[in-house]
C-alpha positions as CSV (number, residue, x, y, z in Angstrom):
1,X,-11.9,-7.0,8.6
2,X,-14.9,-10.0,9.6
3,X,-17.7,-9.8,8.2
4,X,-20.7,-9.9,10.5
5,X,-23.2,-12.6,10.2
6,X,-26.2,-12.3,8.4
7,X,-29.1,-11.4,9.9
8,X,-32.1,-14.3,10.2
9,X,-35.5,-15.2,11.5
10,X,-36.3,-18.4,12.7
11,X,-40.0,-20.2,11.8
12,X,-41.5,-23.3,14.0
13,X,-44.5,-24.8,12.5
14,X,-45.8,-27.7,14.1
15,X,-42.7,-28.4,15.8
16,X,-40.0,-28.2,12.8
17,X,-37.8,-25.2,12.7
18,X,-35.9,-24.1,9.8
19,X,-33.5,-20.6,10.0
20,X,-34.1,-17.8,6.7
21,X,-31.6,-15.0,6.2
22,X,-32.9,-11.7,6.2
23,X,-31.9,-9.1,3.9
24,X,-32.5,-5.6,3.8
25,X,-34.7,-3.9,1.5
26,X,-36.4,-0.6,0.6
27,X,-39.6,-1.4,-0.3
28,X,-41.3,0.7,-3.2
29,X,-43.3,2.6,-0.3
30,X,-40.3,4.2,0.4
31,X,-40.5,2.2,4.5
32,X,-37.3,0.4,4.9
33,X,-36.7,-3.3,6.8
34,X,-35.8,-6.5,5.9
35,X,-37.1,-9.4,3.6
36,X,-36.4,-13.0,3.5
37,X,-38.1,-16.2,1.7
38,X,-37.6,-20.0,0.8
39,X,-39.3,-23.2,1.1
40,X,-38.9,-25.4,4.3
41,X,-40.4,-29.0,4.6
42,X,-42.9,-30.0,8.0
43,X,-43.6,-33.4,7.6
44,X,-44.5,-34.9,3.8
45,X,-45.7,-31.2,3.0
46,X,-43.5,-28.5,1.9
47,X,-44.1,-25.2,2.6
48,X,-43.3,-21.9,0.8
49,X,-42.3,-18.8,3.3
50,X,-42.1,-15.4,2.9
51,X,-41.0,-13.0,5.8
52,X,-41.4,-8.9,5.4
53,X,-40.1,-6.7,8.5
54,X,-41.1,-3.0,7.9
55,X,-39.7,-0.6,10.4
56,X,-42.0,1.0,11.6
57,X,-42.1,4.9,10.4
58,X,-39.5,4.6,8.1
59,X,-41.9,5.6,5.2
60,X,-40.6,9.5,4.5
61,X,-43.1,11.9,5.4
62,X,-44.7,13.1,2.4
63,X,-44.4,17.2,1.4
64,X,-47.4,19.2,2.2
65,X,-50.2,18.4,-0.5
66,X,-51.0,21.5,-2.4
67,X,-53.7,23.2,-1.8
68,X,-56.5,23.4,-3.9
């Protein structure tokens, strides 16, 4: 069995890329995507990322609110 690659998102600033593996998460909102971070160096500065991809209505719908 092979395992697939990992999935990752590229960032260019100013001309420097650098590659960050994205992982998937369940975020406490209940929405569901992917989350990746790290640090990546463009020129003498460095440079701390962080990446959030929410799907886009993944949140569950909420049950009818009761009425008052």
């Amino acid at each position: 069995m092979s395992e697939q690659p990992p999935n990752m998102a590229t960032i260019q600033l100013n001309g420097c890329k650098q590659q960050f593996i994205m992982n998937q998460k369940n975020f406490s909102t209940g929405s569901k995507g992917f989350h990746g971070y790290g640090k990546m160096q463009v020129g003498e500065k460095n440079y701390q990322v962080n990446i959030q991809l929410v799907e886009i209505g993944s949140k569950p719908k909420e049950k009818e609110e009761k009425k008052k």
